[in-house]
N, C-alpha and C positions, 0 to 999 in steps of 0.2 A: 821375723819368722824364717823357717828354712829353705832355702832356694831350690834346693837337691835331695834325692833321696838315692843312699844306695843299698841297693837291692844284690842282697848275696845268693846264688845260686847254684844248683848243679840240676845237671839234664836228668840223672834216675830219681828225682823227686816229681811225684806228680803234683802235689801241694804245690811246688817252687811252679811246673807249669799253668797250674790254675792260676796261682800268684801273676803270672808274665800277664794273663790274659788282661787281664781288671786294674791292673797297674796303669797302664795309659790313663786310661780314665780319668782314672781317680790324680795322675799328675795333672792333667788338662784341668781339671777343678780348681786344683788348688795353684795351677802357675808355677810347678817344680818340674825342672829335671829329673830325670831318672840314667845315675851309671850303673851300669850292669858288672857286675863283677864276679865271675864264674869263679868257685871253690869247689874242694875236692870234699864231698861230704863223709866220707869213708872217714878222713883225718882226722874231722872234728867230731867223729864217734869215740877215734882211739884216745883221741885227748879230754875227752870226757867219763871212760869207761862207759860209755852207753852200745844199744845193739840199734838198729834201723828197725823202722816198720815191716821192713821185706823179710826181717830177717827171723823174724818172732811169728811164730804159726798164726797163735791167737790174733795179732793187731795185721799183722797181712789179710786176713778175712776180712776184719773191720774197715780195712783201709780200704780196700774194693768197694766195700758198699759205701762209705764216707767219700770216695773221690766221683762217685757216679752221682750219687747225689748233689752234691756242690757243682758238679759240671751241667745236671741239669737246672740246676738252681740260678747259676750265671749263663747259662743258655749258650755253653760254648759245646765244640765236640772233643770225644773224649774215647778213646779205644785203648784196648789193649797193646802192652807193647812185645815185641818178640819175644825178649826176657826179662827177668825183675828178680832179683838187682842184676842190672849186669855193671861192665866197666866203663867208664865216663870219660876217662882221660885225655882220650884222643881227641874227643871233640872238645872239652871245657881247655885243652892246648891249643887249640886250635881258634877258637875265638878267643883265648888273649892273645891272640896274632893279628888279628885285626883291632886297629888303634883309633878309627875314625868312629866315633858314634853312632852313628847314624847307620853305619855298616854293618857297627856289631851289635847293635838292635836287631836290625833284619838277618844277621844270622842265627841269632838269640834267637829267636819270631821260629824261623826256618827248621832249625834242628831240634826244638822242644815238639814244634808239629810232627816232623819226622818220625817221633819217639813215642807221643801219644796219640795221633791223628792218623801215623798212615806205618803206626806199626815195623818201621826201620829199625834193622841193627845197627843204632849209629856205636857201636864198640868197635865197627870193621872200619878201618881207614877209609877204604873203595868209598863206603856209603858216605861218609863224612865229605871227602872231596868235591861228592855227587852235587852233595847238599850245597854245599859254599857254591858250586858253580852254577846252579839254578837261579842263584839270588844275585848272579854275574859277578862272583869271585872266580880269583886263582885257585879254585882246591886243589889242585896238586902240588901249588907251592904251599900252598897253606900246609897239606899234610905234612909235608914234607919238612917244613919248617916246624913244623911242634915236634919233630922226634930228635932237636938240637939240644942241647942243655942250657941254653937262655930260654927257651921255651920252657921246659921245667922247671928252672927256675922261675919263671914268672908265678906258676902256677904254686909253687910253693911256696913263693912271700904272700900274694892273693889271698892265700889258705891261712899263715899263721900271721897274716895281722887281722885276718877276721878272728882267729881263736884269742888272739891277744886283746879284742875285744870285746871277748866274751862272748862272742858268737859260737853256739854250739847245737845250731842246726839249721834245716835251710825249708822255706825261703825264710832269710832275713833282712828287715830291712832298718835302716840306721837313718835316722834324721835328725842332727843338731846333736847327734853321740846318746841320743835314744833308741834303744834293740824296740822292734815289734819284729817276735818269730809266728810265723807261720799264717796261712790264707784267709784265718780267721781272725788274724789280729789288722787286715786291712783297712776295719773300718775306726780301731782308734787311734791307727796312723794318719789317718783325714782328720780324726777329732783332735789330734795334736797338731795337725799342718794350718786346723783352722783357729788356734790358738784357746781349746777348750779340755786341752788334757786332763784327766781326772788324778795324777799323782802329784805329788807335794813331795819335797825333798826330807820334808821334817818326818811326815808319814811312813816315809820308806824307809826311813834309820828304824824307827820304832820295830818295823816288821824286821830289821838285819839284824836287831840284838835279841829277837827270841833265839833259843840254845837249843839246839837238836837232843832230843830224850833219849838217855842210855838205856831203855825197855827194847827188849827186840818183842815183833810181834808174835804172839801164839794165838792156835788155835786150842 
């Protein structure tokens, strides 16, 4: 069975924060790791021709009422944040600067709070540094060090080997090169950790060889 689970993210999803919350847990059950691996979710829109939830009138409304719900549902806290969407960059550069695990959990932990809990512009550098240093990092080197170009580059291999495996949206999590996207797919990422997955390899061809219908829809 899988030892690890990695968990792809970005800080303007509130789904990927619900996701950080319930994640512990649920590795503590099952005896897995968790590497966090911060992606730029903007990209795996463009590489998918999709729009974001913020980004569509309609499911931005819904999304509010779905992420309140779920936050009271998991009994965590959950507030608005300054902006939505705003830009992620600086911080998702920012912790792949920190390499030691345990560290960049608790920055992980730190700056999704920030974001949903206590309402921060983490887009401004200042707040991000703020951030890292609360949890007894360097944030000024930290910032400082994500605006080099191995800093970007990190962040852009991070990003197109999650789309190169087929990840195209967040949170995602990957165990044994099984996708489970999004907060609601949490609990049959347990039921595959606990070795009771419901797909079959033969099942899933069957569903890849039906043929998308050349009808377009009318009303």
């Amino acid at each position: 069975m899988p030892t690890s689970v990695r968990f792809f993210f970005d800080y303007v999803s509130p789904y990927a924060y619900l996701a950080s919350t319930q994640l512990p847990a649920l590795a503590s059950r099952r005896g897995v790791e968790v590497e966090h691996v911060p992606v730029l979710f903007a990209a795996m829109l463009d590489a998918s021709g999709a729009r974001g939830p913020g980004e569509v009138p309609m499911r931005r409304d819904y999304m509010f009422h779905d992420i309140v719900r779920l936050a009271r549902l998991f009994g965590v806290p959950l507030e608005p944040p300054a902006t939505h969407p705003f830009n992620p960059l600086v911080a998702l550069r920012v912790t792949h600067g920190v390499e030691d695990a345990r560290e960049r959990r608790a920055l992980v932990d730190a700056l999704f709070r920030a974001v949903w809990v206590e309402s921060l512009a983490i887009d401004r550098p200042e707040v991000v540094a703020n951030v890292a240093r609360g949890i007894g990092l360097d944030g000024d080197a930290l910032v400082d060090r994500a605006s080099r170009p191995d800093a970007k580059a990190r962040l852009r291999a991070a990003t197109d080997e999650a789309i190169a495996a087929r990840v195209f949206g967040v949170p995602t999590m990957i165990a044994s090169g099984e996708l489970f996207w999004g907060v609601d797919s949490l609990h049959l990422l347990e039921r595959f950790l606990d070795g009771a997955d419901a797909t079959d390899p033969s099942v899933i061809e069957r569903w890849r060889r039906v043929a998308p219908s050349a009808s377009r829809r009318a009303i």
